[in-house]
N, CA, C and O atoms as a GROMACS GRO file, in nm:
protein
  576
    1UNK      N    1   3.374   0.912   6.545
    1UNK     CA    2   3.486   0.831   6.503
    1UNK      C    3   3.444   0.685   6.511
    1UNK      O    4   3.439   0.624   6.618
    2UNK      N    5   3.415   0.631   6.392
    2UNK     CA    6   3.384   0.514   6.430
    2UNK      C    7   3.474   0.411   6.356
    2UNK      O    8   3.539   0.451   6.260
    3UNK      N    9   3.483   0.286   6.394
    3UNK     CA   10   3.560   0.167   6.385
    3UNK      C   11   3.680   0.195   6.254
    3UNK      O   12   3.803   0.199   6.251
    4UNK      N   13   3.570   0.210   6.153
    4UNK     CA   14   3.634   0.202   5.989
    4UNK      C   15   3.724   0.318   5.998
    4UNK      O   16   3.819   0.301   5.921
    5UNK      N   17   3.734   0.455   6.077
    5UNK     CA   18   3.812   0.564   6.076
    5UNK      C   19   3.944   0.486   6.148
    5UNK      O   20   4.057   0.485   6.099
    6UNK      N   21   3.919   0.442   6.234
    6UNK     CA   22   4.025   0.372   6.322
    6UNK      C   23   4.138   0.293   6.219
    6UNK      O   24   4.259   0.316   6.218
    7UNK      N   25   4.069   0.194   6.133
    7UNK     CA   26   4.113   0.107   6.033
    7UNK      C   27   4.183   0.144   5.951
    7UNK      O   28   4.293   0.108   5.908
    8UNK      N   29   4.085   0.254   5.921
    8UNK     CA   30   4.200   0.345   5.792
    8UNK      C   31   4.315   0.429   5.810
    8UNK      O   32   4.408   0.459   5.736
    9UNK      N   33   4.269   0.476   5.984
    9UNK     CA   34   4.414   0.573   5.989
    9UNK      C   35   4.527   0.452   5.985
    9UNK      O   36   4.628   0.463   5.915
   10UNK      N   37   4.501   0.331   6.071
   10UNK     CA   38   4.583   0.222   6.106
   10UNK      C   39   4.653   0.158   5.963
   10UNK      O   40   4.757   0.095   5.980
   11UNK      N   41   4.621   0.167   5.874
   11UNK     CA   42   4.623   0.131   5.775
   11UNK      C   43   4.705   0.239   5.654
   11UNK      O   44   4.769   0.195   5.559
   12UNK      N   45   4.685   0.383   5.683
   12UNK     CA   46   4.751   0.480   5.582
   12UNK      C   47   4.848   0.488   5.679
   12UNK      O   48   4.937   0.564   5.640
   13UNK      N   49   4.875   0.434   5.807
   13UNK     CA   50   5.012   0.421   5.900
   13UNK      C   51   5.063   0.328   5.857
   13UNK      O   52   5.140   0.356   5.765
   14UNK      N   53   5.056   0.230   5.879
   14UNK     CA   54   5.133   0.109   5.816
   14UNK      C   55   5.148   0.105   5.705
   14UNK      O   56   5.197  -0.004   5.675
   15UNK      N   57   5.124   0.193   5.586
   15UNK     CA   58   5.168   0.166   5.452
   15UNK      C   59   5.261   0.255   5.388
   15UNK      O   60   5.296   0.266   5.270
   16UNK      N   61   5.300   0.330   5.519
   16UNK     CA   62   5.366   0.444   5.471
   16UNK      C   63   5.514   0.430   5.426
   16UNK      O   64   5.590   0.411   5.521
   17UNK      N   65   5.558   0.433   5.335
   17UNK     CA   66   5.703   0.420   5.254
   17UNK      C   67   5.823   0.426   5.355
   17UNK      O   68   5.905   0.335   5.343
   18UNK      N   69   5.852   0.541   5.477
   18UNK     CA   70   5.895   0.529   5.561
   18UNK      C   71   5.912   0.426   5.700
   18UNK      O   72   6.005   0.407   5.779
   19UNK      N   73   5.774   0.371   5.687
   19UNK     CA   74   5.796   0.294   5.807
   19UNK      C   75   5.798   0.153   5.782
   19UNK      O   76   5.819   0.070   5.871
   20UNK      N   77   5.768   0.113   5.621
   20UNK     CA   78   5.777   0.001   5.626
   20UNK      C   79   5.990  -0.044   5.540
   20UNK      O   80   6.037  -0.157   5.529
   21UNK      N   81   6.062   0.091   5.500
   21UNK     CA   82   6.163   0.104   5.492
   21UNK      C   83   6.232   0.091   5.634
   21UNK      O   84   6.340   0.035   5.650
   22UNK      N   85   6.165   0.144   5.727
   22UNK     CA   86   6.276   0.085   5.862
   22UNK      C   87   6.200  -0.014   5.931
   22UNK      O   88   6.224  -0.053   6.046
   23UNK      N   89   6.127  -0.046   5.874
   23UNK     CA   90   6.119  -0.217   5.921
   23UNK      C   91   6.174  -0.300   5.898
   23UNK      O   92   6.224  -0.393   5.963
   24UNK      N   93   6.166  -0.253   5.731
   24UNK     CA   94   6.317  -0.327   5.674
   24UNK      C   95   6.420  -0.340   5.719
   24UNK      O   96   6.471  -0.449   5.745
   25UNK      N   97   6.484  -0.197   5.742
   25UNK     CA   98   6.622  -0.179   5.816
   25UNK      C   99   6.613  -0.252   5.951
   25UNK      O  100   6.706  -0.332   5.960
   26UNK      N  101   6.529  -0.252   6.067
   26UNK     CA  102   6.533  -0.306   6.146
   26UNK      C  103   6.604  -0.488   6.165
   26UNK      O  104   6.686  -0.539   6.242
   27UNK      N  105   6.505  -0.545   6.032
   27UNK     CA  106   6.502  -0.691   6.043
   27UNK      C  107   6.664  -0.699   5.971
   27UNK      O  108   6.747  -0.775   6.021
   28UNK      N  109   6.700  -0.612   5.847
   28UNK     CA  110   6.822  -0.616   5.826
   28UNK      C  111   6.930  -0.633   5.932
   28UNK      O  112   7.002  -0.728   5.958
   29UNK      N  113   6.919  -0.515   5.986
   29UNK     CA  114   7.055  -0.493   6.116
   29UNK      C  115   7.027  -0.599   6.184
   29UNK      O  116   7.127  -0.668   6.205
   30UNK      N  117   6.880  -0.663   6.248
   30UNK     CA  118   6.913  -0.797   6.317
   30UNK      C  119   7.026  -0.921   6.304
   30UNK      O  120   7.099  -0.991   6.373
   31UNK      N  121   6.985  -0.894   6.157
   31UNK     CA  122   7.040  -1.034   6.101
   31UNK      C  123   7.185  -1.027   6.079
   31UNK      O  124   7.270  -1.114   6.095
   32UNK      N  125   7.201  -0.841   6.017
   32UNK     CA  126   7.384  -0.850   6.060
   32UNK      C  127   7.449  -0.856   6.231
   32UNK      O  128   7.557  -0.891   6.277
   33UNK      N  129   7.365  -0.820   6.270
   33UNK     CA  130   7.426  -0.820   6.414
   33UNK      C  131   7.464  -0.964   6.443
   33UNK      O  132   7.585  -0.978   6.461
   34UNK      N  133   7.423  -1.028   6.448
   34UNK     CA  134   7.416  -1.209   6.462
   34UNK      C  135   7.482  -1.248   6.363
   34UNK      O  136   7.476  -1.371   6.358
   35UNK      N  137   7.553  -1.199   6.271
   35UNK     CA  138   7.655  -1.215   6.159
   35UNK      C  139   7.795  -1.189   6.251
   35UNK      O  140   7.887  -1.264   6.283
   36UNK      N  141   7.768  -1.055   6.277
   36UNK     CA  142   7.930  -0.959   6.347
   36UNK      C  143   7.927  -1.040   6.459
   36UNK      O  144   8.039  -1.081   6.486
   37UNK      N  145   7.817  -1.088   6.554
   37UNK     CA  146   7.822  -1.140   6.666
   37UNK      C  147   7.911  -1.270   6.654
   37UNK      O  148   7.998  -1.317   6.728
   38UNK      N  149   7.862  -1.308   6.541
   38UNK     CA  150   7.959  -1.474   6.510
   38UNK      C  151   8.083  -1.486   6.469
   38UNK      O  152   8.163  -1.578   6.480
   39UNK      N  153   8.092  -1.329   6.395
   39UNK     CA  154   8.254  -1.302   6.382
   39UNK      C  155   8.319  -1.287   6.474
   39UNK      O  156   8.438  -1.315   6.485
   40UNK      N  157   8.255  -1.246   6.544
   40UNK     CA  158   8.340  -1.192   6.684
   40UNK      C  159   8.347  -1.295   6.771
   40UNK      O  160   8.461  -1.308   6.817
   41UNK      N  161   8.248  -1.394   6.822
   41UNK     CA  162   8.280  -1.512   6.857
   41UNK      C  163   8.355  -1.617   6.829
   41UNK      O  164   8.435  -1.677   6.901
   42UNK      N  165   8.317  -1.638   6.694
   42UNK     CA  166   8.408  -1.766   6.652
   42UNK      C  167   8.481  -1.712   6.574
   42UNK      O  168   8.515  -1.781   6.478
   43UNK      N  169   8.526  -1.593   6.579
   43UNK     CA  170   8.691  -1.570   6.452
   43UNK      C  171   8.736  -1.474   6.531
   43UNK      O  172   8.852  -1.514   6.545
   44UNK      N  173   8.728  -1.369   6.600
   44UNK     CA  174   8.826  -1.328   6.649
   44UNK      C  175   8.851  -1.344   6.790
   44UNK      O  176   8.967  -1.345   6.831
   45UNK      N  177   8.716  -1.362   6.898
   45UNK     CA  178   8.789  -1.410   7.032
   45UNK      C  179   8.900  -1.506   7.003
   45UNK      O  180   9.016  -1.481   7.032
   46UNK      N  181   8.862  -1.614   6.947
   46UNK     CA  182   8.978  -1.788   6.946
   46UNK      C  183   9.120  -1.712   6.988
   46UNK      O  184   9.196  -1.716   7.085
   47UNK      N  185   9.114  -1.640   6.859
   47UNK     CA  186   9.276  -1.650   6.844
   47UNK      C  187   9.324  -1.488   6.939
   47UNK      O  188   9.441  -1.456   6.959
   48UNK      N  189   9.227  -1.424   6.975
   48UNK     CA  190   9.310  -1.299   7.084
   48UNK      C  191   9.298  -1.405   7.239
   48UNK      O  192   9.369  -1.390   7.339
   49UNK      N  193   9.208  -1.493   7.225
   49UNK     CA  194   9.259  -1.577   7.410
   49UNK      C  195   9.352  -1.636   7.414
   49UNK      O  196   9.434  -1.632   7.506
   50UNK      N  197   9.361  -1.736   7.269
   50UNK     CA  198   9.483  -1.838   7.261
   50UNK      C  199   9.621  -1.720   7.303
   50UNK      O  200   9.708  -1.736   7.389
   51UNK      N  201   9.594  -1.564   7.175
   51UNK     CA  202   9.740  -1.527   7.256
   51UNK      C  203   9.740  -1.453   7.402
   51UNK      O  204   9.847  -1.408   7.443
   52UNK      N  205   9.619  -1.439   7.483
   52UNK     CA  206   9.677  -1.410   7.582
   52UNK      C  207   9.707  -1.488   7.660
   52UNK      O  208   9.753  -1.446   7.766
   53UNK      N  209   9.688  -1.684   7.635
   53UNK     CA  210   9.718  -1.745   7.650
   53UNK      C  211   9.601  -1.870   7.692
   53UNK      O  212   9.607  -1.964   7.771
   54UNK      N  213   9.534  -1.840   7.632
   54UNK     CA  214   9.449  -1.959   7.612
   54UNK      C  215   9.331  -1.966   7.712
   54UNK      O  216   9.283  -2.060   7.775
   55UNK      N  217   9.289  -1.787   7.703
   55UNK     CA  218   9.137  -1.785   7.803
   55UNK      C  219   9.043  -1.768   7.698
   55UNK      O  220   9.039  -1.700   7.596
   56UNK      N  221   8.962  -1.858   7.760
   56UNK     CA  222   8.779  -1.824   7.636
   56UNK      C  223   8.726  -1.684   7.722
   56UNK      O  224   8.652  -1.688   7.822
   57UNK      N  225   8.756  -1.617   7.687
   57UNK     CA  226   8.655  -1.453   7.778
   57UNK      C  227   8.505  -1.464   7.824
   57UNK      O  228   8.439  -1.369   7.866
   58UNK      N  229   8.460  -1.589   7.810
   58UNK     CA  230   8.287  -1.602   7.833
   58UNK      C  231   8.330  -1.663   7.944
   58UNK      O  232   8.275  -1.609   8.040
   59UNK      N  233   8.403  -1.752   7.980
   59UNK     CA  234   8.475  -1.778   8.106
   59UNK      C  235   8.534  -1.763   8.228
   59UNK      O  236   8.570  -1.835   8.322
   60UNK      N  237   8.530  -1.622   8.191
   60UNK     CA  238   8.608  -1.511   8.280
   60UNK      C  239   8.497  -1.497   8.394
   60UNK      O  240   8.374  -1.494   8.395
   61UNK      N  241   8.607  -1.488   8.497
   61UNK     CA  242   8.459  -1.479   8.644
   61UNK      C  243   8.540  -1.442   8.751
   61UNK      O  244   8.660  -1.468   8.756
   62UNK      N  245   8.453  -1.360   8.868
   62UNK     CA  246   8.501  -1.341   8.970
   62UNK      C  247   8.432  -1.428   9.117
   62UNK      O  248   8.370  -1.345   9.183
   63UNK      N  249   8.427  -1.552   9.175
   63UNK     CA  250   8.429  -1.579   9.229
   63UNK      C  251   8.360  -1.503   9.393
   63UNK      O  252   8.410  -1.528   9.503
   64UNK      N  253   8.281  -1.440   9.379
   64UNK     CA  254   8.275  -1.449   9.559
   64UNK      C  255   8.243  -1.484   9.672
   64UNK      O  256   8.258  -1.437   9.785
   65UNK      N  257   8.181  -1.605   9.612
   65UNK     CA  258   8.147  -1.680   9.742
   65UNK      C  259   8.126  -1.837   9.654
   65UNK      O  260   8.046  -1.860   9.563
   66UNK      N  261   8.197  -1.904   9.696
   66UNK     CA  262   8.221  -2.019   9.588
   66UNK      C  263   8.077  -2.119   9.668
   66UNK      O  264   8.040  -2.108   9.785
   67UNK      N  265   8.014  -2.221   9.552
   67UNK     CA  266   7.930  -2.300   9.614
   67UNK      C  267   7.944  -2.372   9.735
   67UNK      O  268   8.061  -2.383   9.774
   68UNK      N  269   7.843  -2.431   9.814
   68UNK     CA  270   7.870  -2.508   9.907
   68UNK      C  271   7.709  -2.557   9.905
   68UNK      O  272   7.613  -2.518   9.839
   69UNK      N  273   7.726  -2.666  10.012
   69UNK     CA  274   7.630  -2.768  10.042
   69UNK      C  275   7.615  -2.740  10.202
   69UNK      O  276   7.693  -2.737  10.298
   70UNK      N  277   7.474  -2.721  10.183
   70UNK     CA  278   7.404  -2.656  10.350
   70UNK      C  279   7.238  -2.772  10.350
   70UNK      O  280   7.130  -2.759  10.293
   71UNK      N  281   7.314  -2.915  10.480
   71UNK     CA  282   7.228  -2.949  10.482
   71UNK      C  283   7.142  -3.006  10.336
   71UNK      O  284   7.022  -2.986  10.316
   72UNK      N  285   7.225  -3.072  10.252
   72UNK     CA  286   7.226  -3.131  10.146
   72UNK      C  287   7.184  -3.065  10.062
   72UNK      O  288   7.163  -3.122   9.955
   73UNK      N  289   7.161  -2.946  10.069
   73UNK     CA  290   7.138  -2.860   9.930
   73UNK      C  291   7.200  -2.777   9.927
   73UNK      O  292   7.250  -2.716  10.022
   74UNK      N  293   7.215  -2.748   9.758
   74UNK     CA  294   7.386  -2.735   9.726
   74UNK      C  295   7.358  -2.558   9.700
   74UNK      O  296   7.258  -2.528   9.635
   75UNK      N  297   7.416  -2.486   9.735
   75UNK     CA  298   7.434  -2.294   9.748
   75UNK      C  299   7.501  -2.289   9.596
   75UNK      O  300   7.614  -2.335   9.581
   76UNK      N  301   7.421  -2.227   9.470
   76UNK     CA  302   7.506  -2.208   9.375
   76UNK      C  303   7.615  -2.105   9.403
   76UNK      O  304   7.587  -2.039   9.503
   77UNK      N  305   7.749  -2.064   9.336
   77UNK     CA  306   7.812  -1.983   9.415
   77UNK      C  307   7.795  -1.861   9.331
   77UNK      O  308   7.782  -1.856   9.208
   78UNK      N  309   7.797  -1.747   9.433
   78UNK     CA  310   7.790  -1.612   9.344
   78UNK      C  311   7.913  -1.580   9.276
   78UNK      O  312   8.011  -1.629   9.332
   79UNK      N  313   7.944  -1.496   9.148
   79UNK     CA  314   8.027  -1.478   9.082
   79UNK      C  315   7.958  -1.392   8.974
   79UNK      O  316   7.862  -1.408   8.899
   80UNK      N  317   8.078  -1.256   9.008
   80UNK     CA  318   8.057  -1.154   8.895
   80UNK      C  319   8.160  -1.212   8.716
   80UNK      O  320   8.277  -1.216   8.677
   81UNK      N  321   8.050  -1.240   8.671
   81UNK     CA  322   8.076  -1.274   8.512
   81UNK      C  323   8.134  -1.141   8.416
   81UNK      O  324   8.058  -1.081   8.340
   82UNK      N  325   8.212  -1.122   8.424
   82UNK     CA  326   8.267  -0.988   8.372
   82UNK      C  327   8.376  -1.045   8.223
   82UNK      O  328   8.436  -0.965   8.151
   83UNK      N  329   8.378  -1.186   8.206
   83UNK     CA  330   8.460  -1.205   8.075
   83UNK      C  331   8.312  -1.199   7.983
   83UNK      O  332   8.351  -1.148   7.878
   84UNK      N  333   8.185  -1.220   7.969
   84UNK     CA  334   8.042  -1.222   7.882
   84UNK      C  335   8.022  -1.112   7.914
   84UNK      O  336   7.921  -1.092   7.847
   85UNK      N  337   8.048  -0.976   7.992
   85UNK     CA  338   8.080  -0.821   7.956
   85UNK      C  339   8.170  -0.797   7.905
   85UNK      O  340   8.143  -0.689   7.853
   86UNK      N  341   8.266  -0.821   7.879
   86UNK     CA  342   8.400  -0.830   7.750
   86UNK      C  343   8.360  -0.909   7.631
   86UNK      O  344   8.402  -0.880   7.519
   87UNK      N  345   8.291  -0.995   7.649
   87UNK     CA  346   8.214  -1.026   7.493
   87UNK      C  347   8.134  -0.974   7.408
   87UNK      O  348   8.129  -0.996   7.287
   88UNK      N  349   8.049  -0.881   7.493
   88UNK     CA  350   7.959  -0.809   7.456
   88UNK      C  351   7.958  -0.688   7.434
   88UNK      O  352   7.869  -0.622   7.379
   89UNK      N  353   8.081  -0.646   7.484
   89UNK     CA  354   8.091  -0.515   7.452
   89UNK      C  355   8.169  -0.525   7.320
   89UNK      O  356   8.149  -0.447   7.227
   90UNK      N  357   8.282  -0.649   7.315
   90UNK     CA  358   8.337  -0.635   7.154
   90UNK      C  359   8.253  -0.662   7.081
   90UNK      O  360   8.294  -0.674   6.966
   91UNK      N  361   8.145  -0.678   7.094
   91UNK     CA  362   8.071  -0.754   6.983
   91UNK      C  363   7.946  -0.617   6.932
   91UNK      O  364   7.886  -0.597   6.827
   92UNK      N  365   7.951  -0.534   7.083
   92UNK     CA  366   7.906  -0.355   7.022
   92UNK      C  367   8.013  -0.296   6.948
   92UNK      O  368   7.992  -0.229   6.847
   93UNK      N  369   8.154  -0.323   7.007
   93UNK     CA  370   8.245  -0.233   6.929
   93UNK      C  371   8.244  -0.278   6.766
   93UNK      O  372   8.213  -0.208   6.669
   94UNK      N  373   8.281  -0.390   6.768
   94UNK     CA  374   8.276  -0.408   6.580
   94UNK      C  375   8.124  -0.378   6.508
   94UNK      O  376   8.112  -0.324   6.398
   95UNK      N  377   8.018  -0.422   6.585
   95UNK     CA  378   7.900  -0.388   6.490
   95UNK      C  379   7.921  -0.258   6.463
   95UNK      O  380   7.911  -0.202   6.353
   96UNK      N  381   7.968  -0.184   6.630
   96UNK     CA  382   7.946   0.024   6.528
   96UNK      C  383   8.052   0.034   6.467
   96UNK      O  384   8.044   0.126   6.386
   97UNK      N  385   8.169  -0.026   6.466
   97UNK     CA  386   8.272  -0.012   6.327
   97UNK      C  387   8.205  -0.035   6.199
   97UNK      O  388   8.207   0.039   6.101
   98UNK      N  389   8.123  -0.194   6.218
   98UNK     CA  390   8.094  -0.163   6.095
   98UNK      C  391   7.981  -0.097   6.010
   98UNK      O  392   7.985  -0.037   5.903
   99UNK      N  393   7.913  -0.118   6.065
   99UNK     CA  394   7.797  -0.004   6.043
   99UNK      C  395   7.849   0.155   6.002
   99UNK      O  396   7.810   0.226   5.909
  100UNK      N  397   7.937   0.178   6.090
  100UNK     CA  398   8.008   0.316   6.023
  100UNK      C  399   8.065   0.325   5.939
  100UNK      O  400   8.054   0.426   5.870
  101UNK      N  401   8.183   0.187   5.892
  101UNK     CA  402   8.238   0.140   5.774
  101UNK      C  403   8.121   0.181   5.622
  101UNK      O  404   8.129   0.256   5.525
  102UNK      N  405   8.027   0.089   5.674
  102UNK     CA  406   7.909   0.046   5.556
  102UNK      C  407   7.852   0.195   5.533
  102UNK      O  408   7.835   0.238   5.419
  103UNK      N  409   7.826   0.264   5.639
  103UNK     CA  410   7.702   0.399   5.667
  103UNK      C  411   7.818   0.548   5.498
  103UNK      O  412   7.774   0.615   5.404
  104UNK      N  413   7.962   0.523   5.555
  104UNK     CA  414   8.035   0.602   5.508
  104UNK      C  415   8.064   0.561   5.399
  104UNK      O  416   8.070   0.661   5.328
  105UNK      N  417   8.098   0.432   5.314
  105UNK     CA  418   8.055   0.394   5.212
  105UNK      C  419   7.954   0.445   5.143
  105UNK      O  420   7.983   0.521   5.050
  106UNK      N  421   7.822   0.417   5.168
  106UNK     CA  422   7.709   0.441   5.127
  106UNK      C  423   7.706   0.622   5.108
  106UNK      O  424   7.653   0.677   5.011
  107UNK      N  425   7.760   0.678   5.196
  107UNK     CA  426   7.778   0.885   5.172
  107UNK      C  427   7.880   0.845   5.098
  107UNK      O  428   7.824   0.852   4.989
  108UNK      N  429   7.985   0.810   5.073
  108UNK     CA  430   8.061   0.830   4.932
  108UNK      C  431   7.962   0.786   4.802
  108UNK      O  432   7.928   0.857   4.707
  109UNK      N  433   7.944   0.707   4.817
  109UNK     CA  434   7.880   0.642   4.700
  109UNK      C  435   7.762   0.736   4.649
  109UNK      O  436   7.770   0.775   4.533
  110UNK      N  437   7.642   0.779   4.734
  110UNK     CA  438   7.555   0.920   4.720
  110UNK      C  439   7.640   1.032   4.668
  110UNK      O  440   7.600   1.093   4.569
  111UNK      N  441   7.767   1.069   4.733
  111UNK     CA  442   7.818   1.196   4.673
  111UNK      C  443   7.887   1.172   4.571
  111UNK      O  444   7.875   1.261   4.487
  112UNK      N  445   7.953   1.091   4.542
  112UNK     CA  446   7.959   1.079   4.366
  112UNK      C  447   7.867   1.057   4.263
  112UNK      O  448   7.879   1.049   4.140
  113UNK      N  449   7.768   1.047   4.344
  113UNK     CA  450   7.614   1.033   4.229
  113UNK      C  451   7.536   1.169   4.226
  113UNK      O  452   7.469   1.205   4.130
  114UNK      N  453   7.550   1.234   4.331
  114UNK     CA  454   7.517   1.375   4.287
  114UNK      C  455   7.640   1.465   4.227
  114UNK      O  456   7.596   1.534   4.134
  115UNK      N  457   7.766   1.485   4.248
  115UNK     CA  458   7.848   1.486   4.187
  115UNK      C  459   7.879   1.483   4.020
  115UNK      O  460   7.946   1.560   3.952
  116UNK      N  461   7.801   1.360   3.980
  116UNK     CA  462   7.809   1.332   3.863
  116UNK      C  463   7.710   1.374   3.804
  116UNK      O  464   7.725   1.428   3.694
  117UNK      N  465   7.625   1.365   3.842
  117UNK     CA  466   7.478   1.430   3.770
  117UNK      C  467   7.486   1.602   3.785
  117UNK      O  468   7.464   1.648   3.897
  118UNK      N  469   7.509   1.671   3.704
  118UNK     CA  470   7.538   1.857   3.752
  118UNK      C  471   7.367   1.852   3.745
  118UNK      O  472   7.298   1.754   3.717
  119UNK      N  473   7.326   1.977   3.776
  119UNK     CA  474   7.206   2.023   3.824
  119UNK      C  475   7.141   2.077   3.653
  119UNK      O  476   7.211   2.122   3.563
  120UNK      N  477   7.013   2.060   3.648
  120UNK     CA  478   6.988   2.116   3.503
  120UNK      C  479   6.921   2.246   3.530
  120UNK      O  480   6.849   2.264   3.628
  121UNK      N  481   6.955   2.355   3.420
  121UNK     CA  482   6.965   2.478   3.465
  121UNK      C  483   6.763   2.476   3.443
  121UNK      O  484   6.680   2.404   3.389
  122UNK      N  485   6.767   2.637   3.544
  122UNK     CA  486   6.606   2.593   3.537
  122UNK      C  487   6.546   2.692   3.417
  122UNK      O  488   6.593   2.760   3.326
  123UNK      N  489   6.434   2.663   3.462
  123UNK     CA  490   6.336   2.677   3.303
  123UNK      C  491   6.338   2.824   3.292
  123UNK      O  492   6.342   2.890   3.396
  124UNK      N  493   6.336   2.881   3.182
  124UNK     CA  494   6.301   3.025   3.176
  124UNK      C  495   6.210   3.073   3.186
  124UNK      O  496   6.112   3.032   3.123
  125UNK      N  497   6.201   3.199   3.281
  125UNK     CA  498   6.055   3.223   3.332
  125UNK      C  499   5.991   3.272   3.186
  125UNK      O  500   6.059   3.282   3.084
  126UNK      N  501   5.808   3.310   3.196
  126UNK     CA  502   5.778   3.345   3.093
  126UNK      C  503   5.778   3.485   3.026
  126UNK      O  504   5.710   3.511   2.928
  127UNK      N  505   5.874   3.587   3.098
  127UNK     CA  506   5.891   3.668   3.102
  127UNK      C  507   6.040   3.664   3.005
  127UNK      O  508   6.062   3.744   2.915
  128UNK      N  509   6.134   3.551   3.046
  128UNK     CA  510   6.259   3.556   2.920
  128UNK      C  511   6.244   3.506   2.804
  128UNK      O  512   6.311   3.537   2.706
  129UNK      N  513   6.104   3.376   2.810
  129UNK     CA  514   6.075   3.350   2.688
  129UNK      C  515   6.003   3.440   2.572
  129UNK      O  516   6.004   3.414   2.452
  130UNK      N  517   5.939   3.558   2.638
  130UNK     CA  518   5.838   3.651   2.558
  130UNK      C  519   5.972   3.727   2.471
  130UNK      O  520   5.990   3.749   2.352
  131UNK      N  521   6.052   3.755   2.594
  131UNK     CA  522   6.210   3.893   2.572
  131UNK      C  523   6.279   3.815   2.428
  131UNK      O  524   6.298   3.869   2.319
  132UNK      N  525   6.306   3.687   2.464
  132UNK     CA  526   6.378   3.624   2.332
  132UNK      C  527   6.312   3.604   2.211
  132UNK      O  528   6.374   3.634   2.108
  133UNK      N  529   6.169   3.548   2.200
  133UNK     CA  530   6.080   3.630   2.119
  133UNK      C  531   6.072   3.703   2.038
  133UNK      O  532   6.069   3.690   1.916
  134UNK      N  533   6.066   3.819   2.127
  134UNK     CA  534   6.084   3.967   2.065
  134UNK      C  535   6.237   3.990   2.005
  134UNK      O  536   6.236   4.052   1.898
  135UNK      N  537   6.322   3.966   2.035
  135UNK     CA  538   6.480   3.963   2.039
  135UNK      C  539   6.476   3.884   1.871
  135UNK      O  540   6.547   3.919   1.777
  136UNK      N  541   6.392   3.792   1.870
  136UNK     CA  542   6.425   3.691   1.766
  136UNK      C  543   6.354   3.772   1.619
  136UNK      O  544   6.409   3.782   1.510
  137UNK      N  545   6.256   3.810   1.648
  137UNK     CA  546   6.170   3.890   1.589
  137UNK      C  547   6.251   4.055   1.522
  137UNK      O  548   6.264   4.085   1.403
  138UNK      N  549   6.282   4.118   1.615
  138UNK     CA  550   6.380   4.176   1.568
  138UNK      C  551   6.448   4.166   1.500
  138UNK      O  552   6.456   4.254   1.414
  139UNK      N  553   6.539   4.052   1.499
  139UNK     CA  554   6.686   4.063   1.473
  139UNK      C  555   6.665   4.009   1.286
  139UNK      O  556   6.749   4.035   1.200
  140UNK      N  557   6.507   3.916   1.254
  140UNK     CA  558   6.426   3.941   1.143
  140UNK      C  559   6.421   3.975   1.038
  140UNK      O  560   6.458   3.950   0.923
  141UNK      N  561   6.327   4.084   1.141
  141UNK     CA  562   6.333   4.274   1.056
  141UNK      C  563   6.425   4.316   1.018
  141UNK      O  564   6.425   4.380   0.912
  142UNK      N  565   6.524   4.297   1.082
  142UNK     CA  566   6.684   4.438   1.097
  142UNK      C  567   6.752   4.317   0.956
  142UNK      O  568   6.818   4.365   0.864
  143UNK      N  569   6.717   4.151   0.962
  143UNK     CA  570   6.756   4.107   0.852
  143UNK      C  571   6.719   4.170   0.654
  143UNK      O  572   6.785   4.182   0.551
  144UNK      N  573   6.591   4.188   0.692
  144UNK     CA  574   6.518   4.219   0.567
  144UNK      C  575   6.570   4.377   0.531
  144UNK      O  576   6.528   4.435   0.430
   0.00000   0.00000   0.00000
């Protein structure tokens, strides 16, 4: 096995129709995620804090041991951040909405395209083409 075998398997891998299609998909979904992420940040948190009354949810914190100063240096304080786990999890919930939205779209849209296209009947073996043939040939004779 030498070098150039290495190259080429590396190479009939990476060119393969499949993997460079979900590479695609990969860099795609990035870029919607950071789309839904921004929806979800700047269009729908605003207005569900304003009505529960005007909390930003990245804000949200639990406090347990608030800072202090020991000997002039300052103790950041610990605090479980649990409103940026409420951000993040809405921001999983709408991407798999929509992704499922888009995914189920896309199976309708496939099944009306096979749907529409009926199947073409298949070829006659060469055994019905000889029979009709003969059939045709016949029917000929029995003319004359």
């Amino acid at each position: 096995m030498g070098k150039s075998t290495f190259l080429q398997d590396f190479k009939a891998f990476a060119m393969r129709g499949n993997l460079i299609d979900m590479a695609v998909g990969v860099v795609i979904g990035g870029a919607f995620g950071k789309i839904v992420s921004s929806v979800v940040s700047d269009l729908i948190m605003p207005p569900l804090g304003l009505l529960i009354g005007g909390v930003n949810f990245s804000d949200l914190k639990w406090v347990m041991k608030p800072a202090e100063v020991v000997d002039g240096k300052e103790i950041a304080a610990v605090s479980l951040n649990y409103g940026n786990f409420l951000q993040v999890t809405f921001d999983f919930l709408i991407i798999a909405f929509s992704i499922f939205v888009f995914l189920r779209l896309i199976m309708k849209l496939t099944k009306k395209k096979e749907e529409a296209a009926p199947a073409a009947p298949p070829a006659p073996t060469k055994e019905e083409v000889l029979l009709t043939e003969i059939r045709d040939l016949l029917k000929e004779q029995n003319a004359k």
